[in-house]
N, C-alpha and C positions, 0 to 999 in steps of 0.2 A: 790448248785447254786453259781456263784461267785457273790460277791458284789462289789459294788461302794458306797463308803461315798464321801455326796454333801456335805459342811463345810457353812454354813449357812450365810454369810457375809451380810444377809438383801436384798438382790436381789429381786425387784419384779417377777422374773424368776424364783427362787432358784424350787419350786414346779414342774415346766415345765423340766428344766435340768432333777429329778428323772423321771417325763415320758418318757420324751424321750429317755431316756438310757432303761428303763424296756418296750418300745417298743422293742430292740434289742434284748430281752431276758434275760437283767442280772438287777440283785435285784438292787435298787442304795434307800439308806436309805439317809434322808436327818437331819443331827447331826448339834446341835450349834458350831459354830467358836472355842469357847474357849472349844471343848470337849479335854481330857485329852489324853496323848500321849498315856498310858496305858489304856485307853476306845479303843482307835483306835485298836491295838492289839489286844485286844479279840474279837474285831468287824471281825478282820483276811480281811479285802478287797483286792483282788483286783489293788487298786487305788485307786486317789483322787481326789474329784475335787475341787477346790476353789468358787464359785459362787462369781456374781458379788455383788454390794450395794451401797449404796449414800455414802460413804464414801470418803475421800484422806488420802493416807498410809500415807503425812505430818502431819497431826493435830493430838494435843494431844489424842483426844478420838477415833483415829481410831482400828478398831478390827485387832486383831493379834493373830494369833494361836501360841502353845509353839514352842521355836523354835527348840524343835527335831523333830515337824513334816517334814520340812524342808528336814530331814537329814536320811528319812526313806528311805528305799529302796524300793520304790513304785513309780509306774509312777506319775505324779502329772500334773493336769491341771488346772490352772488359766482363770478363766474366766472375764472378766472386771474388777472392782476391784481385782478380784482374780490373773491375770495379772499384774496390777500391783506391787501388794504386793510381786509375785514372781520377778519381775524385782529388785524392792529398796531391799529384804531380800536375793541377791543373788550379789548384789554389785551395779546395773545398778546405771538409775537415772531417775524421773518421775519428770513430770512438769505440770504446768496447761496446758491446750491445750483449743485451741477454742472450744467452747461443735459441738458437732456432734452426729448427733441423725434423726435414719433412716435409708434406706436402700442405703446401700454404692459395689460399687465392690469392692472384694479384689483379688487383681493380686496377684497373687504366684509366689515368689522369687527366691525361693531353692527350691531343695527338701528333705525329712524328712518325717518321719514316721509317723507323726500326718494328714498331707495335703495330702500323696502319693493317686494318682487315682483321683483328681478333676478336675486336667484341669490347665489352664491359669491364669482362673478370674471361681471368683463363686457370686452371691450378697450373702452378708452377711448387718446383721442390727447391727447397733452403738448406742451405748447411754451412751457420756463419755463427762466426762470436765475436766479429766490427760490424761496424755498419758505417753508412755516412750521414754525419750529422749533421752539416752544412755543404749544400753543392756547390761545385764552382761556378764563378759569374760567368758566362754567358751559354748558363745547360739551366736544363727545366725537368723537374718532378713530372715524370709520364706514366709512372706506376708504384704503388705501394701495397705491403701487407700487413696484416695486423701488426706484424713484430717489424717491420723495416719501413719506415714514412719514405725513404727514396730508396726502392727495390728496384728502380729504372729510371734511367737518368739521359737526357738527349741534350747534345748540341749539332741542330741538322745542318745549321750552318757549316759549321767543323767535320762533320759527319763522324763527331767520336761520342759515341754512348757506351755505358755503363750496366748491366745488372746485376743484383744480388740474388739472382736465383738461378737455377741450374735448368738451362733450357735441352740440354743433351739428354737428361735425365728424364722420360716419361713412363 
């Protein structure tokens, strides 16, 4: 069966992300942040997912996984926190942002392999006090909302995208 490892960033969702994915049919194990590059590998997934957490990638105690996960050949998905740790460890830039928190539309920009078949606009729920104020070079704005210009963030090339909304959450 294939897996997904959730990467545990404290999320009060972290637990909902593995449901929701094992509604779809695939295992999704949920492992601490600082699990080890070579733990991932025997794990053999799939994919990754980042999950969100009350943390900011700026301050000193914020969680950070090694940074050869980073550089795995795995698709990787950043979910709030987890967005933006892939934004600052990819080169962007994240900043405080006015907190937004709730249910927000997110209009769809581009298109991209992550968003492909939803539409226009879909609600998505928020619950963030960064945002990313500058994406990394070679990712593209695929979705925003009122409160966050990059709520969604793709490089299909890399196959690592980014969101700042909470897709576990409907």
């Amino acid at each position: 069966m294939d897996k997904i490892l959730v990467l545990d960033f404290g999320s009060q969702y972290s637990h909902l992300i593995c449901r929701r994915i094992r509604e779809f049919s695939v295992f999704a194990e949920l492992v601490p942040y600082d699990i080890s590059y070579e733990e991932i590998q025997k794990h053999n997934p799939k994919g990754i997912i980042f999950s969100g957490g009350p943390s900011s990638v700026y301050t000193a105690e914020a969680p950070v996984p090694e940074n050869k996960i980073f550089e795995m050949d795995l698709p990787l998905l950043g979910i709030c926190y987890g967005h933006q740790l892939i934004v600052d460890k990819f080169g962007g830039k994240v900043k405080r942002a006015n907190k937004e928190y709730g249910s927000s539309v997110l209009t769809i920009d581009n298109d991209s392999d992550l968003l492909s078949g939803i539409g226009e606009s879909v609600r998505a729920w928020m619950s963030h006090g960064d945002e990313a104020e500058e994406i990394p070079s070679g990712f593209k704005v695929i979705g925003h909302t009122e409160g966050a210009k990059a709520a969604a963030i793709a490089s299909d090339e890399k196959s690592v995208y980014g969101i700042q909304f909470h897709p576990e959450v409907v």
